[in-house]
C-alpha atoms as a printed R data frame, in Angstrom:
    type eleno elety resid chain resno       x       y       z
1   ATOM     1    CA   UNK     A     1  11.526  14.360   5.591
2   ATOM     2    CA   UNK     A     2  10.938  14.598   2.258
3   ATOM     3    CA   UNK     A     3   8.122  12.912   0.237
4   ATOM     4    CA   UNK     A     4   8.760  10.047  -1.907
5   ATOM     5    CA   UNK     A     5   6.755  10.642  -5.109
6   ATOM     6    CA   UNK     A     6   5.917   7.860  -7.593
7   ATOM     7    CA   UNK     A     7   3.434   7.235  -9.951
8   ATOM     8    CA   UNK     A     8   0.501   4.749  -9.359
9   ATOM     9    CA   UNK     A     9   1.029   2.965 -12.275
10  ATOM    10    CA   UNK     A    10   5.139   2.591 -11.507
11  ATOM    11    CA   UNK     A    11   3.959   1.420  -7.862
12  ATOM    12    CA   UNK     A    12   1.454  -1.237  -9.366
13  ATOM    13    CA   UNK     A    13   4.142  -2.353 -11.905
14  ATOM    14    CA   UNK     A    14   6.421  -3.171  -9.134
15  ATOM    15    CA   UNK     A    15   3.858  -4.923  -7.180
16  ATOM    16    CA   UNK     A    16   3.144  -7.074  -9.544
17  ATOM    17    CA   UNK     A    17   7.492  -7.967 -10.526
18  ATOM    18    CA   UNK     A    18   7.560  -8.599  -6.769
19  ATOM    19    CA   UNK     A    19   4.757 -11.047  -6.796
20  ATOM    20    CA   UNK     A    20   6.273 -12.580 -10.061
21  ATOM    21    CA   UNK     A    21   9.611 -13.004  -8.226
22  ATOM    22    CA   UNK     A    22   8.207 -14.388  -5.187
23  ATOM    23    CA   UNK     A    23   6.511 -16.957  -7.121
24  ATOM    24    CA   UNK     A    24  10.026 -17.963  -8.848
25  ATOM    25    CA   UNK     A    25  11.470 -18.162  -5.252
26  ATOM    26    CA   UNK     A    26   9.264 -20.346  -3.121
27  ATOM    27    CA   UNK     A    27   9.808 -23.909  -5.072
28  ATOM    28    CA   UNK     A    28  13.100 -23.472  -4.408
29  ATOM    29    CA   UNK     A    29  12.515 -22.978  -0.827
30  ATOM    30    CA   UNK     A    30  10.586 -25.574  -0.699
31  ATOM    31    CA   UNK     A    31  13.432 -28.231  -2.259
32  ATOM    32    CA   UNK     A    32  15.853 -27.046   0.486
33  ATOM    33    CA   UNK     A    33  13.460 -28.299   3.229
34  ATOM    34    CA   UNK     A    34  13.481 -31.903   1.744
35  ATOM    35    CA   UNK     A    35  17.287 -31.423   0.948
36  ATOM    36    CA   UNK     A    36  17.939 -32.504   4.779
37  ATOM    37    CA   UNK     A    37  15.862 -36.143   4.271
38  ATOM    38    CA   UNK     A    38  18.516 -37.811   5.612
39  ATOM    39    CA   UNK     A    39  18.496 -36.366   9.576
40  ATOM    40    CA   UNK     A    40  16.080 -38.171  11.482
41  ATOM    41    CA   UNK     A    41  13.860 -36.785  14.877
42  ATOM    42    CA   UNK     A    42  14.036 -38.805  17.760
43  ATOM    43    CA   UNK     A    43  12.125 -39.065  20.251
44  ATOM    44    CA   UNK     A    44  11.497 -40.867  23.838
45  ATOM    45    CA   UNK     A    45   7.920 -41.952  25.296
46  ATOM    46    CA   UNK     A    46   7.656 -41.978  28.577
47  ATOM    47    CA   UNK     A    47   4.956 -44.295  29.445
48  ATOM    48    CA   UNK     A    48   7.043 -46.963  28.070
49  ATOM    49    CA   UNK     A    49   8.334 -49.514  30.239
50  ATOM    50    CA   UNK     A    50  11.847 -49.515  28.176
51  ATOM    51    CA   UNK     A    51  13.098 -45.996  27.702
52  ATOM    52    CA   UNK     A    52  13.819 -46.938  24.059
53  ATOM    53    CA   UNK     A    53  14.614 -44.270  21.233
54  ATOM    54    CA   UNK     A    54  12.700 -44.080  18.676
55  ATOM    55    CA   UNK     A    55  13.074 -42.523  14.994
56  ATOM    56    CA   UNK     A    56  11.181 -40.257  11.759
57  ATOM    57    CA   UNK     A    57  13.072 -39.580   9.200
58  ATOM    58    CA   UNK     A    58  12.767 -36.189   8.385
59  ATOM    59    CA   UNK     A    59  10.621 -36.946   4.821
60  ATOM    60    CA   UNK     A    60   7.742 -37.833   6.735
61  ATOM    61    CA   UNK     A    61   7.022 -34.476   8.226
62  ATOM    62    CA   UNK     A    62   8.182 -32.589   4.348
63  ATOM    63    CA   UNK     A    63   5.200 -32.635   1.666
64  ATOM    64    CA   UNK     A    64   6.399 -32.381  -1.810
65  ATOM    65    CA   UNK     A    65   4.255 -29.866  -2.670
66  ATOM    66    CA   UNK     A    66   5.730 -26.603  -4.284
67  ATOM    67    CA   UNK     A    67   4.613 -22.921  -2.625
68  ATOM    68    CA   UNK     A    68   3.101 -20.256  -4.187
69  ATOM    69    CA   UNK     A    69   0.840 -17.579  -3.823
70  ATOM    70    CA   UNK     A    70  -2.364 -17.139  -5.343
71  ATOM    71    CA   UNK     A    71  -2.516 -13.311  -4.858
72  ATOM    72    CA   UNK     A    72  -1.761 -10.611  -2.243
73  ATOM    73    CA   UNK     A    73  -4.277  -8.116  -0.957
74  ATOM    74    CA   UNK     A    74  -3.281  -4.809   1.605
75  ATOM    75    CA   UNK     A    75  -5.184  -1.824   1.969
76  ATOM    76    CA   UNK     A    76  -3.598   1.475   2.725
77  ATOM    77    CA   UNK     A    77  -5.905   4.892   4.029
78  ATOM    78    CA   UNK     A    78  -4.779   7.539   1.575
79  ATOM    79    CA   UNK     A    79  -5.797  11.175   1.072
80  ATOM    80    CA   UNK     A    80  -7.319  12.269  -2.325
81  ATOM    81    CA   UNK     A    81  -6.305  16.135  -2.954
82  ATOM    82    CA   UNK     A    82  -4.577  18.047  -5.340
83  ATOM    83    CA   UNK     A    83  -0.752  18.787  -5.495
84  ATOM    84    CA   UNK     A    84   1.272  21.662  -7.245
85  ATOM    85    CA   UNK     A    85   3.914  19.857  -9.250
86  ATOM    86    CA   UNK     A    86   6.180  21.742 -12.049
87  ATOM    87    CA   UNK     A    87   3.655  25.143 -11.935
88  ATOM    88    CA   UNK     A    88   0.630  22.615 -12.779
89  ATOM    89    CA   UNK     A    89  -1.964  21.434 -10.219
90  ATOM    90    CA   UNK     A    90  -2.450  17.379 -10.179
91  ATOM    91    CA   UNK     A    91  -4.689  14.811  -8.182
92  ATOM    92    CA   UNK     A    92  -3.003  13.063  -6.280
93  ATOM    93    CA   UNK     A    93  -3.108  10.237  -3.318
94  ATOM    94    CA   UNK     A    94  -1.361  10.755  -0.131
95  ATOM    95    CA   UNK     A    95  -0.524   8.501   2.872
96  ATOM    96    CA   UNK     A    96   0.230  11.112   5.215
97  ATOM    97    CA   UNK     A    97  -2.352  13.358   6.442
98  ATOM    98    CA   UNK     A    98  -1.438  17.129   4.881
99  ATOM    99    CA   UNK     A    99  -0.783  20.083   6.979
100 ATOM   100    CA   UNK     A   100  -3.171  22.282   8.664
101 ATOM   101    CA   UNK     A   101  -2.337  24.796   5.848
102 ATOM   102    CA   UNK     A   102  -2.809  22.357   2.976
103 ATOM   103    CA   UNK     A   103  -6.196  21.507   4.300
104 ATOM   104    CA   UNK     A   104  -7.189  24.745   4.278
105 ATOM   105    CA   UNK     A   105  -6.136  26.011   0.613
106 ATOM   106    CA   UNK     A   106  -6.800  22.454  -0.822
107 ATOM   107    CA   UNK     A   107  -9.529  20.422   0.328
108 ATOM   108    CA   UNK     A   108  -8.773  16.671   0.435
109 ATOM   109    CA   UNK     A   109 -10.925  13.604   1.224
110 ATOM   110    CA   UNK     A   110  -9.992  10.527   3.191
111 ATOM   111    CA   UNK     A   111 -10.075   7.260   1.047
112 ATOM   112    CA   UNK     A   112  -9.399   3.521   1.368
113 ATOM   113    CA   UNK     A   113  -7.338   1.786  -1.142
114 ATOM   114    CA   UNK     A   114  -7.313  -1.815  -1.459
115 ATOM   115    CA   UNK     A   115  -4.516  -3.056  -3.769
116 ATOM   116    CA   UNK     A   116  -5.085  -6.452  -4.857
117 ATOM   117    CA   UNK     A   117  -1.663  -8.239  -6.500
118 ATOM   118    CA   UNK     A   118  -2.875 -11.530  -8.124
119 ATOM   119    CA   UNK     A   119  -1.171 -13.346 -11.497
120 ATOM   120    CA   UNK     A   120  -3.594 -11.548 -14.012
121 ATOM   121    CA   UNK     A   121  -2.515  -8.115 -12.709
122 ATOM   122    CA   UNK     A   122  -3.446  -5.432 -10.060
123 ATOM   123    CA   UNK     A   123  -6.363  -4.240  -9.441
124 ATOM   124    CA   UNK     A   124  -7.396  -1.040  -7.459
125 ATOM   125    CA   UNK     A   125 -10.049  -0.097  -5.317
126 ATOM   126    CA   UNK     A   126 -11.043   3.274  -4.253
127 ATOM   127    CA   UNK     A   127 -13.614   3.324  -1.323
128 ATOM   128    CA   UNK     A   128 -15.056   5.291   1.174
129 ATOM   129    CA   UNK     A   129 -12.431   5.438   4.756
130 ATOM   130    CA   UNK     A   130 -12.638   2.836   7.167
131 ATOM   131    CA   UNK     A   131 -11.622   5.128   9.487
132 ATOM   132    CA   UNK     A   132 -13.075   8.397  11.178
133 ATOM   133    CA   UNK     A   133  -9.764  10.166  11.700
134 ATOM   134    CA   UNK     A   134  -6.766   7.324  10.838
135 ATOM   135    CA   UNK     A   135  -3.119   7.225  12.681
136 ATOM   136    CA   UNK     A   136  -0.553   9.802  11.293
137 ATOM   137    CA   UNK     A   137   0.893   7.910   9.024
138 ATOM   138    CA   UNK     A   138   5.080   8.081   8.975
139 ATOM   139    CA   UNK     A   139   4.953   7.473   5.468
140 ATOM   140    CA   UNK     A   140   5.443  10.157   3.246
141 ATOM   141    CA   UNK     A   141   4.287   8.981  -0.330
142 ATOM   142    CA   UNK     A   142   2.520  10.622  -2.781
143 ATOM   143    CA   UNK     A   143   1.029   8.496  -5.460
144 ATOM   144    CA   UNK     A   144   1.008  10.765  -9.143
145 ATOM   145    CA   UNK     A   145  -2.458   9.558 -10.962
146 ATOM   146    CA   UNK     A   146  -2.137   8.933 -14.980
147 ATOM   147    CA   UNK     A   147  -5.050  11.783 -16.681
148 ATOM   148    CA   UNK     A   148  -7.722   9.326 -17.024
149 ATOM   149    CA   UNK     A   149  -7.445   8.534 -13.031
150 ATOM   150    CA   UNK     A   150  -7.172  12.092 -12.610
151 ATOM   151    CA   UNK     A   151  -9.869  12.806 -14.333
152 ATOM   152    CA   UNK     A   152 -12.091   9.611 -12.353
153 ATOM   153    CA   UNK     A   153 -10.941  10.836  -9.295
154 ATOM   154    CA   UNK     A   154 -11.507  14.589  -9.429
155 ATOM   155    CA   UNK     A   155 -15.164  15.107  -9.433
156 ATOM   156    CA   UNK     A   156 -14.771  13.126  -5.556
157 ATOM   157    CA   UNK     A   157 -13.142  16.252  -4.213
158 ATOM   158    CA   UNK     A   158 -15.037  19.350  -3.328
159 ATOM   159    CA   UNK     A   159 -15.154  22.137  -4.941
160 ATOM   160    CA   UNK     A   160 -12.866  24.918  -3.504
161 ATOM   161    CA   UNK     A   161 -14.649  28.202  -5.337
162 ATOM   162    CA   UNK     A   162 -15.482  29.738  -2.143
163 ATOM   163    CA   UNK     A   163 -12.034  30.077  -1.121
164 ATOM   164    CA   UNK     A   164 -10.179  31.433  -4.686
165 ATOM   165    CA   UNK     A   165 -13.428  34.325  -3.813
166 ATOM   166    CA   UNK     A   166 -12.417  34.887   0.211
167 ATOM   167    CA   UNK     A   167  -8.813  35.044  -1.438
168 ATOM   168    CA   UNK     A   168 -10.012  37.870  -3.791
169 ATOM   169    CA   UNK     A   169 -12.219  39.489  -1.212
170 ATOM   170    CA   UNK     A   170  -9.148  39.641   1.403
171 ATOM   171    CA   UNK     A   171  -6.484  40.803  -1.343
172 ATOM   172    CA   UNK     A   172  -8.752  43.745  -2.370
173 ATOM   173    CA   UNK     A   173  -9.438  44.770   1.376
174 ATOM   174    CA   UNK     A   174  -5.537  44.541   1.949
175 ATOM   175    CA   UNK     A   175  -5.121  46.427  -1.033
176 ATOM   176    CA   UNK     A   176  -7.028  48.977  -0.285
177 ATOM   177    CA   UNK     A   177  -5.568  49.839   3.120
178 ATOM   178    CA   UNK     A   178  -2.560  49.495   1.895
179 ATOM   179    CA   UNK     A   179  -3.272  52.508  -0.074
């Protein structure tokens, strides 16, 4: 399956339309429940001597209060590691853990990141993982980072020196018997 790649900043941006939207909807919904005043429940009591039937109209149980929602708040374990993309390495957040191979040439770091959706905007939260070692996650997103968040977000991954020099080490010893 192939990865769905989007920027953080595009994902955000349609957070926050979706919340907007959402918040257009939900007076409506709430008109159409008080659009069937008319239909009554009825009703029996039992411990009555007469089995009479008795009546609410349907307005009595609907408050005409409209919906909305004051903000929205998920959290989603990511990885933070770096991705080639067009011949140029990037940071990047992933929801699925990377191959055995990718954690070897690239370290990465699990993260937690709490998106919060609320009128005035999104905010972002980068923690430390909730989890030791999370589900595999069928989700196959990679978030691109703008070069500011890049730059935040890079000095959190470890430094991957020693393996560029075990590269070197093993090319030259190749090399060599090669000869």
């Amino acid at each position: 399956m192939t990865a769905i790649t989007v920027t953080l900043d595009d994902f955000c941006a349609e957070l926050s339309r979706v919340f907007e939207q959402v918040n257009r909807d939900l007076p409506a919904i709430s008109e159409q429940k008080g659009a069937d005043a008319t239909q009554v429940f009825s009703y029996r009591l039992p411990h009555q001597a007469t089995y009479e039937l008795l009546t609410i109209p349907y307005d009595k149980f609907h408050r005409n209060h409209g919906y909305s929602l004051q903000d929205f708040i998920f959290s989603l374990p990511c990885y933070l590691t770096t991705r080639k993309f067009d011949k140029e390495s990037q940071v990047v957040l992933m929801l699925q853990t990377p191959n055995w191979w990718q954690k070897i040439r690239h370290p990465h770091v699990l993260k937690h990141l709490e998106i919060q959706v609320a009128k005035d905007g999104t905010n972002l939260v980068l923690g430390p993982s909730k989890a030791m070692w999370p589900k595999r996650s069928r989700r196959n997103w990679i978030f691109l980072l703008t070069e500011d968040q890049q730059s935040k977000f890079s000095s959190l991954i470890p430094d991957t020196s020693w393996w560029r020099s075990s590269q070197k080490m093993w090319r030259k010893f190749w090399a060599r018997k090669a000869e």
